[in-house]
N, C-alpha and C positions, 0 to 999 in steps of 0.2 A: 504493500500500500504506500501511495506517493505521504509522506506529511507536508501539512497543509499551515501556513501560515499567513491566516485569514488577514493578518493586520498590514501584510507586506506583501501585496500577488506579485506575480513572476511578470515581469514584460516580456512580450510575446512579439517578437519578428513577424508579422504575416507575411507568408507568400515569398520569407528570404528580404525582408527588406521591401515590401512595394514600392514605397517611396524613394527610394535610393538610386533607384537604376530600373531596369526593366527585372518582370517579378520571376522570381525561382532562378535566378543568373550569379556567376561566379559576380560580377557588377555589385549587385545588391548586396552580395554578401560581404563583401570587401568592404562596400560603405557603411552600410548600417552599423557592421562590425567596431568602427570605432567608438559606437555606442555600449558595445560589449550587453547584448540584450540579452534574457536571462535564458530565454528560450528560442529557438531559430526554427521558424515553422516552414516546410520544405512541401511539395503537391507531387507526389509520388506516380509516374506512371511507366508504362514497360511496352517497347517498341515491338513491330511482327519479329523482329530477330535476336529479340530476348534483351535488349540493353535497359538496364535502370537509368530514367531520368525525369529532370524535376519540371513541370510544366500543370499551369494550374486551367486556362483555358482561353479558348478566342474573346478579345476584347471586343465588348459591339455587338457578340451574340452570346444565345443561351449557350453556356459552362457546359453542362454535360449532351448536350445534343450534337455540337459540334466535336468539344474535345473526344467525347467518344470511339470516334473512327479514329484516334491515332494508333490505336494496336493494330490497326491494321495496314500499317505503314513500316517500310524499315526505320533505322534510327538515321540513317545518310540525307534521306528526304526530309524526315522531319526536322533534321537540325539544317539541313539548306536552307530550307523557306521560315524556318522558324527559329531559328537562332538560339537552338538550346544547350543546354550544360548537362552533362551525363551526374546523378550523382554522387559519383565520386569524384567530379571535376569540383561540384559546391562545395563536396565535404574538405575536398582540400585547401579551399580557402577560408575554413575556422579557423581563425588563429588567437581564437580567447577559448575561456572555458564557460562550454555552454550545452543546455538540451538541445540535441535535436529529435522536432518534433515532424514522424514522417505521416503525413496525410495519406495516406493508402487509396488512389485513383481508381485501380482494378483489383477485380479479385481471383486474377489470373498471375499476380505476383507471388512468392511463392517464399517463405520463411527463411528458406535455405538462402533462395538467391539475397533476400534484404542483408541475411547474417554474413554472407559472401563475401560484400562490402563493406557493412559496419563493425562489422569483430576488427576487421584491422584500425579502427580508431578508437582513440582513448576519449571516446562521447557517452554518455547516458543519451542512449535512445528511447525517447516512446511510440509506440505505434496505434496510432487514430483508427480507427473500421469503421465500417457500415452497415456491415453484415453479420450475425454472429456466429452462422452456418463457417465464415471465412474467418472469423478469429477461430472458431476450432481447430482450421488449418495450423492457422498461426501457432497455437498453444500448442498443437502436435511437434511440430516442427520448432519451436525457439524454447517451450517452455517458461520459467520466470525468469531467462536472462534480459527479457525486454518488458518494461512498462506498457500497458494498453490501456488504452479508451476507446470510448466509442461515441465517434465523433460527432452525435445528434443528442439530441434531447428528447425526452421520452412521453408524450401525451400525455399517458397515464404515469404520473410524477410517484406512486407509490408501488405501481405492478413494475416500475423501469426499476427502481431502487434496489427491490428486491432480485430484480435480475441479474443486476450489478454487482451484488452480494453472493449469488449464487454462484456465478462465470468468476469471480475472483479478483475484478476489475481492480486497475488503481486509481480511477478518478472518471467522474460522471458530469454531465450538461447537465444545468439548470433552465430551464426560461423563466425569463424575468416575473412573465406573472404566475409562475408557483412559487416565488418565493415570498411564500406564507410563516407567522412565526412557528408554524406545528411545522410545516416540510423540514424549515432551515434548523430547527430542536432535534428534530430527530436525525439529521447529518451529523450536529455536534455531538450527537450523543452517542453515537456510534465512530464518530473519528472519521468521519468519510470527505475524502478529498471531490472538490468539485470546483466549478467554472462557472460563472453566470451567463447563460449564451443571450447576446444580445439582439436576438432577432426581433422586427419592430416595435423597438423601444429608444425613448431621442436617449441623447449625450446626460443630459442632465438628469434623466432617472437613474439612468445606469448607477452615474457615479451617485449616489442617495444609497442604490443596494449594495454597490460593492464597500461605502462606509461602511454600513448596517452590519452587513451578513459576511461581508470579504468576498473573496474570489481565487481559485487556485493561479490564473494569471488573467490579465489583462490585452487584448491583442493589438497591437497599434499598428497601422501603414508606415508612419513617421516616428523614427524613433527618437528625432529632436522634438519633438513634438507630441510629450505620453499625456497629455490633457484630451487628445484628439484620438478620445472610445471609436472603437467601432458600434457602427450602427448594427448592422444585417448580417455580420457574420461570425 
């Protein structure tokens, strides 16, 4: 289990730096980096010829409609036209000590191939899902040498909790409007790590529940810039 230091959350790289450079790029990472952010959040995806790299989606259009079809592309094409970083090219540009937090794209990546690459870095990784049929995978294959979450928020805020407890997880989404004093009681009371997921809620709530109740981190675009919540994601 992650511990959780509700009074101090973690800053959170989106997307490797959004703001810095173009997002999931050795770029981003270089820059944001001299912010040394507590976390470095990377979008995980896997080319038709097996290459891990980091790419979150077309700007301008729906995220998973388009980025979808890049499995089905080699890695030579996609980084022609799209200008990507394999990653091991990102990870090689950490040079503070930090999470990296890997957003899991597909669920055709595979435990072995993530640990292929990350065992050679001296990083604390955690691994985001979507699916829990696909963290099975994961747990088959890595075990507890990796942290996991799951990287949504749960409707039912007290059948997801318990889920969470049952699979073993180290840290759960919240949405802003469950964060009731009976939900946020029973997280402290149980010691359980979690994040307040900010989906349509302005700046200024945000920050009211992450005083309140804390948050395991915070995810910012600009990381000269940590007053500026994310909105939507």
């Amino acid at each position: 289990m992650i511990k959780m230091n509700s009074g101090k959350p973690y800053l959170m790289a989106h997307a490797g730096g959004k703001k810095h450079g173009k997002e999931n790029s050795v770029k981003s990472v270089r820059s944001c980096g001299k912010y040394k952010p507590d976390i470095l959040e990377l979008d995980l995806r896997k080319s038709k010829d097996g290459v891990l790299f980091c790419y979150h989606g077309f700007p301008d259009f729906p995220v998973f409609f388009m980025a979808y079809f890049l499995r089905f592309l080699k890695f030579g094409t996609i980084k022609k036209y799209l200008k990507v970083n394999t990653l091991r090219e990102v990870l090689d540009a950490v040079n503070w000590k930090a999470i990296v937090f890997l957003d899991i794209k597909q669920t055709n990546i595979t435990g072995e191939e993530i640990d292929g690459i990350c065992s050679k870095y001296k990083m604390e990784f955690w691994l985001a899902f979507y699916k829990f049929r696909y963290f099975d995978l994961l747990k088959e294959d890595l075990e507890d040498s990796y942290k996991y979450i799951y990287n949504f928020g749960f409707m039912n805020f007290r059948r997801g909790f318990k889920k969470v407890k049952r699979n073993g997880l180290d840290a759960m989404k919240v949405f802003s409007w469950q964060c009731s004093e009976k939900n946020m009681k029973m997280l402290k009371d149980t010691k359980s790590a979690y994040t307040v997921q900010p989906m349509f809620t302005s700046r200024k709530k945000m920050k009211k529940l992450i005083k309140k109740y804390g948050s395991l981190w915070i995810a910012l675009d600009d990381m000269s810039k940590p007053e500026k919540l994310l909105r939507t994601r």
